[in-house]
C-alpha positions as CSV (number, residue, x, y, z in Angstrom):
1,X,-16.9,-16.2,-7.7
2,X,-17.2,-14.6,-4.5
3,X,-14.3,-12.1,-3.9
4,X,-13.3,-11.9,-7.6
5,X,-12.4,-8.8,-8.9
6,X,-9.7,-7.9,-12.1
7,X,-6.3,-6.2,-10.8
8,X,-4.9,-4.0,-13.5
9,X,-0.8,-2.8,-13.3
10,X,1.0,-0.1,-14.3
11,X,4.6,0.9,-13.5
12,X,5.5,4.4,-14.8
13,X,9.5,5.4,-14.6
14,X,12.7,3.4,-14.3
15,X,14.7,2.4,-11.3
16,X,17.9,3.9,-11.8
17,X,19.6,1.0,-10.3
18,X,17.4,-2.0,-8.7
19,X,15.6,-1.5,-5.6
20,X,17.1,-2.5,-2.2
21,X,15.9,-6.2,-1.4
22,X,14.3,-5.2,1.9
23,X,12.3,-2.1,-0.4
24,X,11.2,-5.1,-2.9
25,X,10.2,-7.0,0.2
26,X,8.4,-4.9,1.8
27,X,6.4,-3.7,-1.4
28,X,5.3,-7.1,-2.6
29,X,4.0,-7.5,1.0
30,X,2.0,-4.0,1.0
31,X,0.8,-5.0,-2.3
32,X,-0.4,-8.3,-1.2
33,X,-1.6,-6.8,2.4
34,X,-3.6,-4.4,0.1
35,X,-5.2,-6.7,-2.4
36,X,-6.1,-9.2,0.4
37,X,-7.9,-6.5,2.0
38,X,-10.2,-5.5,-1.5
39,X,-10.4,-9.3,-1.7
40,X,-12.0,-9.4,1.9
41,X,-13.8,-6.1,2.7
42,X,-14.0,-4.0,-0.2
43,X,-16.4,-5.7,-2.2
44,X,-14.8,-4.2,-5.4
45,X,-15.2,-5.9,-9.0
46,X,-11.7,-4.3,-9.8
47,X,-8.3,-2.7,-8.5
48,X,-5.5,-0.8,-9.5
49,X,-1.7,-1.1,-8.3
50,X,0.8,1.5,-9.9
51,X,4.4,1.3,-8.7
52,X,6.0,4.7,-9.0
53,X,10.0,4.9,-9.5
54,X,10.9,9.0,-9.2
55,X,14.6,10.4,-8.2
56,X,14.3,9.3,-4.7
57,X,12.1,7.6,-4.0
58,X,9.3,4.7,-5.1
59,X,5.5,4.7,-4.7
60,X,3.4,2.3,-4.3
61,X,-0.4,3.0,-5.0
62,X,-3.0,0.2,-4.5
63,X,-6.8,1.6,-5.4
64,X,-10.3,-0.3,-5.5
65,X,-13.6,0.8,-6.5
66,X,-15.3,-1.4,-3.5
67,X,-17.4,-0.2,-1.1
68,X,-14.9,2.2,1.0
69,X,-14.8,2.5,4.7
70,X,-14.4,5.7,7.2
71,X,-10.8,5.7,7.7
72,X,-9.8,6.1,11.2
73,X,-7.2,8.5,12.5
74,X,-3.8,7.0,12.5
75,X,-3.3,4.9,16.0
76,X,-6.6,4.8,16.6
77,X,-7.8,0.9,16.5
78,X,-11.3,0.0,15.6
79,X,-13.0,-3.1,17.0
80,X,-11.6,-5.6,14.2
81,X,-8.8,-8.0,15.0
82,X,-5.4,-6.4,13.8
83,X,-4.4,-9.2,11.1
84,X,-0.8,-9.5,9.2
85,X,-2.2,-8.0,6.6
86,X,-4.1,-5.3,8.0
87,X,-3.4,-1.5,7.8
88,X,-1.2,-0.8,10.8
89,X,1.2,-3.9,9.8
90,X,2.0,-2.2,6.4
91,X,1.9,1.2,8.4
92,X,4.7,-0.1,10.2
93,X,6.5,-1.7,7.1
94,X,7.0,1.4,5.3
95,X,7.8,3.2,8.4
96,X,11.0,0.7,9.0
97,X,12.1,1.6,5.6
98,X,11.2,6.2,6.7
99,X,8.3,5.9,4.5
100,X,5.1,6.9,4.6
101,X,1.5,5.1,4.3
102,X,-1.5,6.9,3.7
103,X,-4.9,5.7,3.5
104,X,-8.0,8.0,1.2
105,X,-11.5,6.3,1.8
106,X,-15.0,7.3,2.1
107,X,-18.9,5.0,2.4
108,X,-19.4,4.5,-1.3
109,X,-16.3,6.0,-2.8
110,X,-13.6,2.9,-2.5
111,X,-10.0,3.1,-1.3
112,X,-6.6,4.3,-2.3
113,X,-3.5,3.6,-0.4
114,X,-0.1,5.1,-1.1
115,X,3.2,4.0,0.1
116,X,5.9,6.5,-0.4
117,X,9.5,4.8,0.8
118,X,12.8,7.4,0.2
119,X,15.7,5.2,-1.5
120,X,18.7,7.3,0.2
121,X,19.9,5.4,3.0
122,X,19.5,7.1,6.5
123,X,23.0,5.8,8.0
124,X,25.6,8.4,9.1
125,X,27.5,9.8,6.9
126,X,31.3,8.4,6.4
């Protein structure tokens, strides 16, 4: 079928407690952001997702072997409609949580992107 590629998943570490609901939110969101975006553009016949668990802090990395693109510079907005699942609405996901997205593509080479969100709390100290 058009579209239809084989997603393989890893998880490497333990949570040492369970992650915050709005970290497991916003995850399963990138994740799904991410694989609807191999689905649509990538042309890839597989994918990888690997959720990280270190001291402090959890990575998400979602990879393809699709066609890859020219990432633009962040802010800058190519001609394509800006969609829920598209790259600056997971940008700003991680960033409401003080992580960080990052995006490695090149023409031929398919896609990786990495979302790195701490697990301390940013509230003042008591």
């Amino acid at each position: 079928a058009a579209g239809a590629f084989t997603v393989r998943c890893h998880v490497e570490g333990a949570p040492a407690a369970p992650l915050p609901d709005r970290v497991q939110s916003a995850l399963l969101r990138i994740a799904q952001g991410a694989l609807a975006n191999v689905r649509e553009h990538a042309g890839a016949t597989a994918a990888g997702l690997t959720l990280t668990h270190l001291d402090d802090r959890v990575v998400l990395d979602v990879g393809d072997n699709g066609r890859g693109f020219t990432a633009e510079p962040e802010g800058v907005r190519g001609a394509r409609a800006v969609r829920g699942h598209g790259l600056p609405a997971m940008r700003a996901r991680v960033r409401q949580l003080g992580g960080t997205l990052t995006v490695e593509s090149a023409p031929g080479e398919g896609t990786v992107l990495s979302a790195e969100v701490p697990l301390t709390t940013t509230e003042d100290p008591a």
